[in-house]
N, CA, C and O atoms as a GROMACS GRO file, in nm:
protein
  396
    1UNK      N    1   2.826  -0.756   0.492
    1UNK     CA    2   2.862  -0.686   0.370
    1UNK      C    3   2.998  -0.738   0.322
    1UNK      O    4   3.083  -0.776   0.402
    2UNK      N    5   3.022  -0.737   0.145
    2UNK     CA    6   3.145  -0.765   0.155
    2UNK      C    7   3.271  -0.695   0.142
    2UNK      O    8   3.251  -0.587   0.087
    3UNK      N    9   3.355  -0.707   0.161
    3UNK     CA   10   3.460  -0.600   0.145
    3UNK      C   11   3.516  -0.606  -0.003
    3UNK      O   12   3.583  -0.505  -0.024
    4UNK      N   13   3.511  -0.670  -0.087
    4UNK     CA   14   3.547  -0.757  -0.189
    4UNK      C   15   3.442  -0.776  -0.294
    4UNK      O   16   3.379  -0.871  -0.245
    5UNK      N   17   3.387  -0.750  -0.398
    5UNK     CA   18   3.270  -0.852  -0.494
    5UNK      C   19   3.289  -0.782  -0.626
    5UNK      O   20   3.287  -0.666  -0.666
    6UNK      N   21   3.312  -0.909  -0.680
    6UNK     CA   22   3.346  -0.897  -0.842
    6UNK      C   23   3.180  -0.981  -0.908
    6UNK      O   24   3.128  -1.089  -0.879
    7UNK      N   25   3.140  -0.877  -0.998
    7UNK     CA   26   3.035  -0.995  -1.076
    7UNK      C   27   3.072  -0.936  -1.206
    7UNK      O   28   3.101  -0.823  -1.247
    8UNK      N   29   3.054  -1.091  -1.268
    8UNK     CA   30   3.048  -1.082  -1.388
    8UNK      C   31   3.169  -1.014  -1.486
    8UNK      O   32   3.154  -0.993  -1.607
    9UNK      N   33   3.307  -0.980  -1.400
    9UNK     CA   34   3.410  -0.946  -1.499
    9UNK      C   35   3.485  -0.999  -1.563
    9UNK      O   36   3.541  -1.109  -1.555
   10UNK      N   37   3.490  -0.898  -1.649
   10UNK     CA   38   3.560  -0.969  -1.775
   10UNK      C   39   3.668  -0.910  -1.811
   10UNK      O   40   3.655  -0.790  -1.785
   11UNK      N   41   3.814  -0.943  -1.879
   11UNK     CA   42   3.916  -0.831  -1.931
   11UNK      C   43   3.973  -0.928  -2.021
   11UNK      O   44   4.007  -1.043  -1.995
   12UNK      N   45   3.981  -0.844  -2.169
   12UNK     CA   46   4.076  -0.899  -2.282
   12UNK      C   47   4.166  -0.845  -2.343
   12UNK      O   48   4.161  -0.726  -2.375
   13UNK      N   49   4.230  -0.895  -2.361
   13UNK     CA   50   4.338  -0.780  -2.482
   13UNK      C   51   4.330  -0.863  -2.614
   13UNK      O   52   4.322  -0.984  -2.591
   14UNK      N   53   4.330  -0.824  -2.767
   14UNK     CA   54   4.328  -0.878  -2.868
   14UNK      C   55   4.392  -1.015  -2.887
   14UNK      O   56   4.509  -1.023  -2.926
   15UNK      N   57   4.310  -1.134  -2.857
   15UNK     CA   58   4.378  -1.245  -2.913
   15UNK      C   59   4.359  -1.312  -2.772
   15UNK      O   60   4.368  -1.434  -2.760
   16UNK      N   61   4.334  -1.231  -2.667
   16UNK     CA   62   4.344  -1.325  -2.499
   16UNK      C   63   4.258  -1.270  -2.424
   16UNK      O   64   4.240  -1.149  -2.409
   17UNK      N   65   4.194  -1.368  -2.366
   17UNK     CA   66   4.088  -1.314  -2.262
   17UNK      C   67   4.159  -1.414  -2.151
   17UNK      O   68   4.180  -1.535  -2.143
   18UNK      N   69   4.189  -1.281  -2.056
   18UNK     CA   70   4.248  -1.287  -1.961
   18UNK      C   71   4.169  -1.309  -1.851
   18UNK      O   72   4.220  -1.362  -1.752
   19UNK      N   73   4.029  -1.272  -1.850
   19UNK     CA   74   3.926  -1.299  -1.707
   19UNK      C   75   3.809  -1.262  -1.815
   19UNK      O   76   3.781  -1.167  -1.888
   20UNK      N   77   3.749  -1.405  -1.781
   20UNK     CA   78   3.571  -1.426  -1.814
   20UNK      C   79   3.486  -1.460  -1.744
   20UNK      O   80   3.453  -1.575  -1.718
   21UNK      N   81   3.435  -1.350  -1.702
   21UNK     CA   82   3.305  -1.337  -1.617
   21UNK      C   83   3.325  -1.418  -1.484
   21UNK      O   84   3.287  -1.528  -1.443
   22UNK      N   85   3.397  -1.324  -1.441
   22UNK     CA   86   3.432  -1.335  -1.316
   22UNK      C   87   3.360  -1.302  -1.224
   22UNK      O   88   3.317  -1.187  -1.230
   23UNK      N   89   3.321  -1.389  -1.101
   23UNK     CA   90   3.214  -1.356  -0.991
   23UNK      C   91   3.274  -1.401  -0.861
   23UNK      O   92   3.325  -1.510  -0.837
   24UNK      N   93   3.262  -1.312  -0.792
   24UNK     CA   94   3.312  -1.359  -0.629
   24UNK      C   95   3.289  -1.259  -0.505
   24UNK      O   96   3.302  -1.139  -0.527
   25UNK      N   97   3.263  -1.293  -0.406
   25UNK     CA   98   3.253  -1.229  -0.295
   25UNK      C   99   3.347  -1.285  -0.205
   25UNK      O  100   3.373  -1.405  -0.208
   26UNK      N  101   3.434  -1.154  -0.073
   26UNK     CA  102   3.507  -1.191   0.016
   26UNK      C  103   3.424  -1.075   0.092
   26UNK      O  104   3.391  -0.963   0.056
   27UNK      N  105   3.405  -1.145   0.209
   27UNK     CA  106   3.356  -1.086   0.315
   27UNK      C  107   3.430  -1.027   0.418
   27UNK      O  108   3.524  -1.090   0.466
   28UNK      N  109   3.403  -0.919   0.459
   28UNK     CA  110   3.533  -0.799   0.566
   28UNK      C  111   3.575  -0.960   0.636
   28UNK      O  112   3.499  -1.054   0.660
   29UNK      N  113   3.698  -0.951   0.654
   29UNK     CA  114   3.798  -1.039   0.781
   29UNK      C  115   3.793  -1.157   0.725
   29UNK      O  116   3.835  -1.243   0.803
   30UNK      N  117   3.746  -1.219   0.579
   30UNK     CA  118   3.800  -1.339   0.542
   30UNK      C  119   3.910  -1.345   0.485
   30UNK      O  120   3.971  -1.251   0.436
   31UNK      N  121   3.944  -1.472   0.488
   31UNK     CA  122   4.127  -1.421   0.390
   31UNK      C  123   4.057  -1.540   0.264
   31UNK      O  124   3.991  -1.644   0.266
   32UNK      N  125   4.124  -1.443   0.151
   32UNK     CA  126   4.141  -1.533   0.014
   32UNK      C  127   4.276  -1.542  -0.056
   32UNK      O  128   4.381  -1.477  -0.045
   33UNK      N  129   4.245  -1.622  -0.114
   33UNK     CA  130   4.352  -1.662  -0.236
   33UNK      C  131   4.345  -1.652  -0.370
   33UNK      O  132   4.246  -1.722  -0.396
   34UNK      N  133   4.391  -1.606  -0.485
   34UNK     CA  134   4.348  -1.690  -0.619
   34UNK      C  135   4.481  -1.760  -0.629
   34UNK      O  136   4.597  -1.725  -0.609
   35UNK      N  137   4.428  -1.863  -0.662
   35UNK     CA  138   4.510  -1.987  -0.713
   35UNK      C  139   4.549  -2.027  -0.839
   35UNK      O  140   4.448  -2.064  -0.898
   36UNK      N  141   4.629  -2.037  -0.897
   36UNK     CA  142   4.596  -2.082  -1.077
   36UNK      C  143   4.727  -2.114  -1.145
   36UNK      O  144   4.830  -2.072  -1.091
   37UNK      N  145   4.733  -2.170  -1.235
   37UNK     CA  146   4.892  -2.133  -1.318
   37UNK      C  147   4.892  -1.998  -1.401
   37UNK      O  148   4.811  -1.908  -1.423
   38UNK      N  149   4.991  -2.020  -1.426
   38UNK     CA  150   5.079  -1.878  -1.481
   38UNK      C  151   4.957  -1.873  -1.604
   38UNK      O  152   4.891  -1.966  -1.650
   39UNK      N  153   4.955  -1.739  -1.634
   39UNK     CA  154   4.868  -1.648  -1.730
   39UNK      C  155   4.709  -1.703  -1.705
   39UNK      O  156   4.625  -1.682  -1.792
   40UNK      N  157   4.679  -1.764  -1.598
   40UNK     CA  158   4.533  -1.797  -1.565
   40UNK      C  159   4.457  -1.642  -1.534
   40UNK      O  160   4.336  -1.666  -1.527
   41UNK      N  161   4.485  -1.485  -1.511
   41UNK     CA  162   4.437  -1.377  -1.502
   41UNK      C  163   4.437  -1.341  -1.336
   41UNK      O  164   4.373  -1.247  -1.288
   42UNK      N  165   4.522  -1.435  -1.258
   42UNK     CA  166   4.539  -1.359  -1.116
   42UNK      C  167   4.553  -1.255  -1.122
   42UNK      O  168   4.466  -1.183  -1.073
   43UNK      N  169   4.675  -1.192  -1.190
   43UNK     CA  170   4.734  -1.060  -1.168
   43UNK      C  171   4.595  -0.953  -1.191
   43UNK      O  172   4.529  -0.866  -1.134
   44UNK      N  173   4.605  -1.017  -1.296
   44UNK     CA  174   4.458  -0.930  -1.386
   44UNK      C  175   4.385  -0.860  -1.293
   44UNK      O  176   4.372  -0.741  -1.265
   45UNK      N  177   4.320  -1.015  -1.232
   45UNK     CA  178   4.196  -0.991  -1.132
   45UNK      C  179   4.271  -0.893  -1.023
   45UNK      O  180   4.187  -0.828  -0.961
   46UNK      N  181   4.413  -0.864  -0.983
   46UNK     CA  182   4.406  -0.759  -0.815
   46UNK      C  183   4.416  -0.667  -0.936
   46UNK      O  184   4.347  -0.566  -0.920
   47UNK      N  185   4.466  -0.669  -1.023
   47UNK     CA  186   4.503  -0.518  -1.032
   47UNK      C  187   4.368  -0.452  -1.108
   47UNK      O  188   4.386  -0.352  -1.176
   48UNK      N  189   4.234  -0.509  -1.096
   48UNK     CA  190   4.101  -0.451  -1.179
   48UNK      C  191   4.079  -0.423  -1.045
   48UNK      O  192   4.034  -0.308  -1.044
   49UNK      N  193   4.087  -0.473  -0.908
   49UNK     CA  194   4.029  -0.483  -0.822
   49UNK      C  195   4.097  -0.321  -0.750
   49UNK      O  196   4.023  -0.232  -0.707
   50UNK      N  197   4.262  -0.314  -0.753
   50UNK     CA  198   4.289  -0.264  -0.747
   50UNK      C  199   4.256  -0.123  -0.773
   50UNK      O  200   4.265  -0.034  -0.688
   51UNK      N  201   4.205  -0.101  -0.928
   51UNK     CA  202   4.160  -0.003  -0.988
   51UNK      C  203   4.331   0.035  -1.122
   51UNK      O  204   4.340   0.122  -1.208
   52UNK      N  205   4.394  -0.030  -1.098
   52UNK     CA  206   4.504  -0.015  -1.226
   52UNK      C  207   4.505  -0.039  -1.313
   52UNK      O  208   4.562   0.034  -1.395
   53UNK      N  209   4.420  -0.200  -1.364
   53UNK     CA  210   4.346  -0.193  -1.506
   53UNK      C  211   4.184  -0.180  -1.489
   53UNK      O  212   4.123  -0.219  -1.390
   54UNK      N  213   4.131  -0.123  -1.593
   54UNK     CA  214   3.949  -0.106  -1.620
   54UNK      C  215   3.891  -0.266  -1.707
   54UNK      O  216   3.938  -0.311  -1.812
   55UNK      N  217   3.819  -0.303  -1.654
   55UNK     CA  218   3.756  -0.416  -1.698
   55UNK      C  219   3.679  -0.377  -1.773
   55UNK      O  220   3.622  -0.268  -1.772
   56UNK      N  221   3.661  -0.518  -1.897
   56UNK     CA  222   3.587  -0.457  -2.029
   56UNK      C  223   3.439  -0.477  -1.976
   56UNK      O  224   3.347  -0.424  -2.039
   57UNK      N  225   3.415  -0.548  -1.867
   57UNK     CA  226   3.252  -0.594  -1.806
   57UNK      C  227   3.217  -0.594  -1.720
   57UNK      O  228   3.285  -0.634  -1.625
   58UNK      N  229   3.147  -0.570  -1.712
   58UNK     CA  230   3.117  -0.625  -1.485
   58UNK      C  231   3.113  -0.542  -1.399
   58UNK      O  232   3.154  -0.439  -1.453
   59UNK      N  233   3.092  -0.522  -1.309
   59UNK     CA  234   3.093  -0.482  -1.182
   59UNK      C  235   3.170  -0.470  -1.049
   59UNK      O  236   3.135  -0.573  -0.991
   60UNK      N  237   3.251  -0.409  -0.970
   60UNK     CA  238   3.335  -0.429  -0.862
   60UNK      C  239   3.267  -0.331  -0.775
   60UNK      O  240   3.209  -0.225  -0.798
   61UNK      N  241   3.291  -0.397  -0.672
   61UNK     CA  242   3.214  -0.332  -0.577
   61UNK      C  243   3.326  -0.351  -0.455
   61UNK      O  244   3.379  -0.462  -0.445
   62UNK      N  245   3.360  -0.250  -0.369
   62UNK     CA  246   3.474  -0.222  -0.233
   62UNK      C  247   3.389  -0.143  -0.109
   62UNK      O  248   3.348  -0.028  -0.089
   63UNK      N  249   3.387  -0.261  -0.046
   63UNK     CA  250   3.295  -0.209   0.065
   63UNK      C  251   3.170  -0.163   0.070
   63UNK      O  252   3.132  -0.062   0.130
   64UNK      N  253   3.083  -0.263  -0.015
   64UNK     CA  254   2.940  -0.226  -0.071
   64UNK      C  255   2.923  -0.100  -0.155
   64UNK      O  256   2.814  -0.059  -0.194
   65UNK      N  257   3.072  -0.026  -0.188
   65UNK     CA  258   3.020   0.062  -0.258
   65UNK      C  259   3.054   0.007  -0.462
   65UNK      O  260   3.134  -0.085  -0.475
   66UNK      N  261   3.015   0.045  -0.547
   66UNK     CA  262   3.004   0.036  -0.666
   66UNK      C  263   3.136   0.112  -0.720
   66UNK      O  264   3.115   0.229  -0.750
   67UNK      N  265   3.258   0.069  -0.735
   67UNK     CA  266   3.324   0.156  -0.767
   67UNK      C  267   3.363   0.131  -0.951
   67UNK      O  268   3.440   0.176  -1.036
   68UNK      N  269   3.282   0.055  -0.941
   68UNK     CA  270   3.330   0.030  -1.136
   68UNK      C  271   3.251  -0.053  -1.192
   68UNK      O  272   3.248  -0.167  -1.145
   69UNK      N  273   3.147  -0.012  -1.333
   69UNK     CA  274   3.073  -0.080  -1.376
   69UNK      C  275   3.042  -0.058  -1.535
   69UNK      O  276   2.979   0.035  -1.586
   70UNK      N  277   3.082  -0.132  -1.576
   70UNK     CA  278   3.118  -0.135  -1.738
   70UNK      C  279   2.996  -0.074  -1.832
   70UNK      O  280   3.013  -0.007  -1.934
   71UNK      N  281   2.835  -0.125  -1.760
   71UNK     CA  282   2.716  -0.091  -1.812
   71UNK      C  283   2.670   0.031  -1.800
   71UNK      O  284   2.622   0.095  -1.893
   72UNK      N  285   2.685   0.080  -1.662
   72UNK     CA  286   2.657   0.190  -1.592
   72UNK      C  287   2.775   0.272  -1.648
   72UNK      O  288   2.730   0.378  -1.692
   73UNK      N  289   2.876   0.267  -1.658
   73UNK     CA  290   2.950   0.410  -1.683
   73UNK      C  291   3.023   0.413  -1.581
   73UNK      O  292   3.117   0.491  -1.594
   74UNK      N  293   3.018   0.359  -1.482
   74UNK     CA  294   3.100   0.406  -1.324
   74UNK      C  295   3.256   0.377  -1.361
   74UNK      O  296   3.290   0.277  -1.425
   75UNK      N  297   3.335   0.462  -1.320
   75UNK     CA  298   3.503   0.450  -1.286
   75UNK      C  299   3.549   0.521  -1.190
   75UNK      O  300   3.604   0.629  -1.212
   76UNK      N  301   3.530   0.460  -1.041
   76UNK     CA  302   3.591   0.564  -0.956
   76UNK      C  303   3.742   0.580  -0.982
   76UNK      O  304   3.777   0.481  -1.046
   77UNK      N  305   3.842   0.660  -0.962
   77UNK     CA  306   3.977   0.623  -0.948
   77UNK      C  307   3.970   0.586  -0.763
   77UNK      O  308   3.885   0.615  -0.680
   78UNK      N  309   4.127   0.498  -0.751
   78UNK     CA  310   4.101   0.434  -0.642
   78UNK      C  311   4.118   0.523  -0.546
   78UNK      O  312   4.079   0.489  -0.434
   79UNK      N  313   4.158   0.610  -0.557
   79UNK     CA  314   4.101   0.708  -0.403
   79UNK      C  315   3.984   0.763  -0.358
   79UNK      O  316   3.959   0.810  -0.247
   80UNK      N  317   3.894   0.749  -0.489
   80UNK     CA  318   3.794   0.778  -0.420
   80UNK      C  319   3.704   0.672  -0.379
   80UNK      O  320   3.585   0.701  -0.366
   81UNK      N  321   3.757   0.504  -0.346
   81UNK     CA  322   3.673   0.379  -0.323
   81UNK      C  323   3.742   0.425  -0.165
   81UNK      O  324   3.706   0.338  -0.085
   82UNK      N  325   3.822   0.522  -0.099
   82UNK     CA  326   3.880   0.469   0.042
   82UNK      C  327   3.954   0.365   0.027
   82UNK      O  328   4.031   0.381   0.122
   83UNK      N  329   3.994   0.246  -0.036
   83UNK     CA  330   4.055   0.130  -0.036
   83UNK      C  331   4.195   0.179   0.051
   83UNK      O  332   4.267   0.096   0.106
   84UNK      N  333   4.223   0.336   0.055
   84UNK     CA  334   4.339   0.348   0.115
   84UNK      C  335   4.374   0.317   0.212
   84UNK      O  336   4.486   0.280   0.248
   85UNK      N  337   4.215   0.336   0.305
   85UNK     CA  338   4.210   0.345   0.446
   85UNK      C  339   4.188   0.153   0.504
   85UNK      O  340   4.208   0.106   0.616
   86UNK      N  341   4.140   0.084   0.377
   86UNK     CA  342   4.150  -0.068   0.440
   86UNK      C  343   4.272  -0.128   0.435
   86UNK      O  344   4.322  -0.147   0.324
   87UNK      N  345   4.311  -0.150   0.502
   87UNK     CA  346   4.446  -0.215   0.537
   87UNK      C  347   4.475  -0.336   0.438
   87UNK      O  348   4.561  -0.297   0.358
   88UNK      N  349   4.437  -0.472   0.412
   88UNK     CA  350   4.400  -0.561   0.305
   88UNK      C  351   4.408  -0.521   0.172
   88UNK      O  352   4.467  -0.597   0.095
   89UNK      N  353   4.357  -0.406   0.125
   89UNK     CA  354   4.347  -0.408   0.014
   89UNK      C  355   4.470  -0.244  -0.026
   89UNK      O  356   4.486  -0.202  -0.141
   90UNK      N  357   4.520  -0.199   0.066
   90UNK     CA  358   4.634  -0.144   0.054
   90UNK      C  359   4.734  -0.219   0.049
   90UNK      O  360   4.822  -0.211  -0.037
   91UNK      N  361   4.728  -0.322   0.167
   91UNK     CA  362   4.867  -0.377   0.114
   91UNK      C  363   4.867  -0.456  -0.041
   91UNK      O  364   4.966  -0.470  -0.113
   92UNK      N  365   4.723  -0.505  -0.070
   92UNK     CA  366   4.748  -0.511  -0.234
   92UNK      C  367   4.793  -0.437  -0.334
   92UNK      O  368   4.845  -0.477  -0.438
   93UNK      N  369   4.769  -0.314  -0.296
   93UNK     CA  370   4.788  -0.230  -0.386
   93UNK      C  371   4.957  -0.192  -0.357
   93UNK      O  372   4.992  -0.116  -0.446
   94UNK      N  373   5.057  -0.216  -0.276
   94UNK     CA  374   5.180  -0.226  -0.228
   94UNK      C  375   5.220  -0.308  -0.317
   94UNK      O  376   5.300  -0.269  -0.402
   95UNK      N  377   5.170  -0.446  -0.315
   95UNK     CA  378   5.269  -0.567  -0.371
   95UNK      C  379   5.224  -0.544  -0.548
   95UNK      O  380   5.281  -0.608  -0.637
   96UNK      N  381   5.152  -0.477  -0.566
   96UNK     CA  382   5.066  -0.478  -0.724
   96UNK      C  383   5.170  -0.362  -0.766
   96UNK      O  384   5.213  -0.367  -0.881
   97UNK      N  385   5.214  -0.259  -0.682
   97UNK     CA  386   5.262  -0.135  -0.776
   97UNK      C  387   5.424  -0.154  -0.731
   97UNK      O  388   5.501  -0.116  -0.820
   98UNK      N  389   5.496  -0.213  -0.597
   98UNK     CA  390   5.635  -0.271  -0.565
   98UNK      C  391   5.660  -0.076  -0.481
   98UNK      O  392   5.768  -0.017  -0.481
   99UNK      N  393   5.573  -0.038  -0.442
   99UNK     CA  394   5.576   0.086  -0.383
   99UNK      C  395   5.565   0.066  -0.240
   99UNK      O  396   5.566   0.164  -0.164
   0.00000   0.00000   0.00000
């Protein structure tokens, strides 16, 4: 299962599309990276993942569960994905908020 899976997101603000259709899986205990130059939508991508910005498309899924889906209607807030309790994706949410 993965701990991690983005399909198909997307996020814009008027004039910039910051992430287009974005797809990826990280599997529990792999380590990733995004890589890119400046304004390529890294940030973008932790902090949708995060749950701090809402993506205009797509799907995220945290620990096989569905926590956000643009078609469907879904918006968990992030306490209720548990993300608290995974260690990985707390400390993202550390370096994303400087808390």
């Amino acid at each position: 299962m993965e701990a991690v899976k983005l399909v198909g997101v997307t996020k814009e603000w008027p004039g910039v599309k910051a992430v287009d259709n974005l797809s990826f899986d990280i599997g529990k205990g792999d380590f990733a990276t995004l890589l890119g130059p400046s304004g390529c939508g890294k940030t973008t991508t932790l902090r949708m993942i995060a749950g701090l910005e809402d993506p205009d498309a797509g799907d995220i899924y945290i620990n096989g569960k569905l926590v956000f889906s643009a078609s469907q209607g879904i918006n968990l807030p992030p306490a209720a994905t548990y993300c608290w309790l995974h260690p990985p994706i707390a400390c993202l949410l550390h370096l994303l908020t400087g808390t």
